[in-house]
C-alpha positions as CSV (number, residue, x, y, z in Angstrom):
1,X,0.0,0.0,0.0
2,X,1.6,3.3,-1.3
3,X,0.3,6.7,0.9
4,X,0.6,9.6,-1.0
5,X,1.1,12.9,0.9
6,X,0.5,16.6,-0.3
7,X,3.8,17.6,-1.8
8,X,5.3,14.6,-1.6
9,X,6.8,11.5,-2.8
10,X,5.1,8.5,-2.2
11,X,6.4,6.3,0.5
12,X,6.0,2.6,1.0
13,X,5.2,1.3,4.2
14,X,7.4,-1.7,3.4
15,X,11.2,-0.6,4.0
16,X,13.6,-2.3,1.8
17,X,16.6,-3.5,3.4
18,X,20.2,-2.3,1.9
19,X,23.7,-3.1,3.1
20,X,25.3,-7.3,1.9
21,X,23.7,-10.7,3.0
22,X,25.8,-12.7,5.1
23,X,26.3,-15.3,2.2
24,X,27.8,-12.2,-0.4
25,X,30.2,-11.1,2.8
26,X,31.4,-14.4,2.7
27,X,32.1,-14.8,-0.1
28,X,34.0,-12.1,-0.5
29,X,35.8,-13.0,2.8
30,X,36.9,-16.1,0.6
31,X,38.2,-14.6,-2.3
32,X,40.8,-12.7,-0.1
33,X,41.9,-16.2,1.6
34,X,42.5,-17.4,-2.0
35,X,44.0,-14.3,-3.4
36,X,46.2,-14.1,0.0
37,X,47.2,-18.0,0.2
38,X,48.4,-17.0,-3.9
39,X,50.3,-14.4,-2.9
40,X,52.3,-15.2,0.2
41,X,54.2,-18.2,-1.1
42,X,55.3,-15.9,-4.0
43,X,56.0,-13.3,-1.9
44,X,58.2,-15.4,1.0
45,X,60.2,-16.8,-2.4
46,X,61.2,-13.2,-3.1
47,X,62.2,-12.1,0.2
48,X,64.4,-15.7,0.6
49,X,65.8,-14.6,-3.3
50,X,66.8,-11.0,-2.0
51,X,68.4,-12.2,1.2
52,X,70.4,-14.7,-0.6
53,X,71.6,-11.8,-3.3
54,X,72.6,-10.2,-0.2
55,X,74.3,-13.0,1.1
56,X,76.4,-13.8,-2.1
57,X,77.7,-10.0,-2.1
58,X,78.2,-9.5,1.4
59,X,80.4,-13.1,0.8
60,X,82.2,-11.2,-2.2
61,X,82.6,-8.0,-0.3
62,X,84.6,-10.1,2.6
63,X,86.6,-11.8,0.2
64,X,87.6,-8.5,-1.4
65,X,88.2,-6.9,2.4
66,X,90.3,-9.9,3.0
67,X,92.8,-9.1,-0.2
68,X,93.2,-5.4,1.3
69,X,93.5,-6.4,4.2
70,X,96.4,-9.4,3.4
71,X,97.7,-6.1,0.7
72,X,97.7,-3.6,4.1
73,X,98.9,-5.7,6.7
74,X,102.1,-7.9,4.7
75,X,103.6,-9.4,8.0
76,X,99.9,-10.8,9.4
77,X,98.3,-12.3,5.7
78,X,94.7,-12.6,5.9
79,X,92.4,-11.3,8.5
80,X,92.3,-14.5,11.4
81,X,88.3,-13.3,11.8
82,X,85.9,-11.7,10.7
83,X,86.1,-8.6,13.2
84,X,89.5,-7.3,12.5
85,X,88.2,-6.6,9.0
86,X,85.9,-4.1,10.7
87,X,86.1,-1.6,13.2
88,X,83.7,0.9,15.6
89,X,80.9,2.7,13.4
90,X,82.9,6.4,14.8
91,X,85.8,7.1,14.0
92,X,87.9,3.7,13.0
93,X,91.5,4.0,13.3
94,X,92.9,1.3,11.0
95,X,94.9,-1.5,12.5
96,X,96.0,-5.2,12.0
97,X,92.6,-5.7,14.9
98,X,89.8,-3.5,13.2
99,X,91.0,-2.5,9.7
100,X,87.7,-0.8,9.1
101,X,87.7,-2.3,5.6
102,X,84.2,-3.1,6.0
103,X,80.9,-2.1,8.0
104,X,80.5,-2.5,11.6
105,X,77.4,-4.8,10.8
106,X,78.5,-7.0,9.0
107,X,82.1,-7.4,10.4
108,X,79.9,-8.1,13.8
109,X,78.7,-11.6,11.5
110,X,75.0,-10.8,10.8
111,X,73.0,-8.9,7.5
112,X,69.6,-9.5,6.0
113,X,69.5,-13.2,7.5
114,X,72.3,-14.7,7.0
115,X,75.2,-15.4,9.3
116,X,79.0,-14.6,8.4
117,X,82.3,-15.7,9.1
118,X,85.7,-15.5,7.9
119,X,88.6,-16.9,9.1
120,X,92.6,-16.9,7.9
121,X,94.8,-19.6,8.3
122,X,98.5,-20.3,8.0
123,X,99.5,-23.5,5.9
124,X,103.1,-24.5,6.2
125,X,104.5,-23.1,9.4
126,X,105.2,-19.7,8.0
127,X,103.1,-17.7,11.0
128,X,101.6,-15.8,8.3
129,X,98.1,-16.2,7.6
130,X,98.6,-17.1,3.6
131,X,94.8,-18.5,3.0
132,X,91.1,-18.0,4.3
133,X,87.5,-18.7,4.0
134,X,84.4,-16.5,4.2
135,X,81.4,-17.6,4.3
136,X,77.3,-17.7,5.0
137,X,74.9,-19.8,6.3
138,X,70.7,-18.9,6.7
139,X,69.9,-17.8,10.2
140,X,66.8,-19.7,9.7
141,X,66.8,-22.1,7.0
142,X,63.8,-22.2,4.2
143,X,62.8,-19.0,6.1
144,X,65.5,-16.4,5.4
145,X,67.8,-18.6,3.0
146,X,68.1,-21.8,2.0
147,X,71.9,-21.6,0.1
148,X,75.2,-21.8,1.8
149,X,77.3,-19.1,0.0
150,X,81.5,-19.0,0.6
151,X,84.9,-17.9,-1.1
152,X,88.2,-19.3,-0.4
153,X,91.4,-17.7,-1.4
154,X,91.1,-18.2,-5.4
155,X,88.0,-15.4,-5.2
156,X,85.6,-17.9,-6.6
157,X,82.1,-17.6,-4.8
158,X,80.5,-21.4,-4.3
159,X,77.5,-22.3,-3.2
160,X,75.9,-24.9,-1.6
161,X,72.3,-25.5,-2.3
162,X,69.9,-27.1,0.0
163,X,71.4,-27.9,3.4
164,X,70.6,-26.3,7.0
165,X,74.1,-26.1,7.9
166,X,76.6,-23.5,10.2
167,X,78.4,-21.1,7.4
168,X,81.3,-23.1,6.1
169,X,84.5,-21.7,7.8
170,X,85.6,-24.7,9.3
171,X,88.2,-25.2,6.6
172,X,88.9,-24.0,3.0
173,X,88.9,-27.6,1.8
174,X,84.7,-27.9,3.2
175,X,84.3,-24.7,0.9
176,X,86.7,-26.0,-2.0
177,X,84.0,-28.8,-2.1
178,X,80.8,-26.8,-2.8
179,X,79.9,-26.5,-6.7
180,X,80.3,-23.3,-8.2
181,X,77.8,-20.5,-9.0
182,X,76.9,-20.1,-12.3
């Protein structure tokens, strides 16, 4: 029944309802899920990629610190550890301890989720450190990485695909043994 008032439009004495039925809200709910479980697989893959670019410079940024360093400090060879490549973030004074070749972060072992070392080592009695290994290893594996990235002496970076193992520093013949990067 329509009422009709002077001056007026016409107005119904049934209301109509507006807004979304619980079934449409739903399913609209749904199509996020979907859309979301699509996209955050794809999305984890490109964050793991990025921190293993990361990895595989920071690896080559070491080995080139530890060249300089071997180049700056003749009578000690390569860098024993990691830390004497760097030095304090404020004013680094260069010595055989912190060279302040490279930054304070990743001298201190840690950079977009992977762990670092280095480590020189003397081969025939000589006291001089004449070779070394640098290398990385995911903090947590299939999360932040899931390659094992190092450099021995020759400069060569090697990886080693697929293993939830410490960063391999142990000895240059463990990193000699990884394939090579392509």
């Amino acid at each position: 029944m329509i009422v009709y008032m002077a001056g007026k439009k016409p107005i119904s004495k049934v209301k109509r309802m507006r807004g979304f039925s619980l079934i449409e809200l739903l399913i609209v709910v749904a199509i996020i899920l979907i859309i979301a479980a699509i996209a955050i697989p794809n999305l984890l893959r490109a964050k793991i990629a990025a921190n293993e670019a990361s990895a595989a410079n920071s690896v080559r940024k070491i080995a080139t610190a530890e060249v300089t360093y071997n180049s700056a400090f003749p009578t000690v060879g390569y860098a024993a550890a990691l830390t004497e490549l760097g030095g304090p973030s404020v004013a680094c004074n260069p010595s055989s301890t912190t060279a302040c070749i490279i930054d304070n972060s990743l001298s201190n072992g840690q950079r977009s989720g992977y762990q670092f070392v280095a480590v020189g080592t003397s081969t025939g009695g000589s006291g001089v450190n004449n070779q070394f290994v640098a290398g990385s290893a995911p903090l947590t594996f299939n999360n932040t990485g899931v390659r094992n990235f190092c450099i021995v002496t020759d400069g060569v970076l090697r990886v080693d695909p697929g293993t939830a193992t410490p960063p391999p520093a142990n000895t240059v013949a463990l990193c000699a043994a990884y394939p090579l990067t392509q």
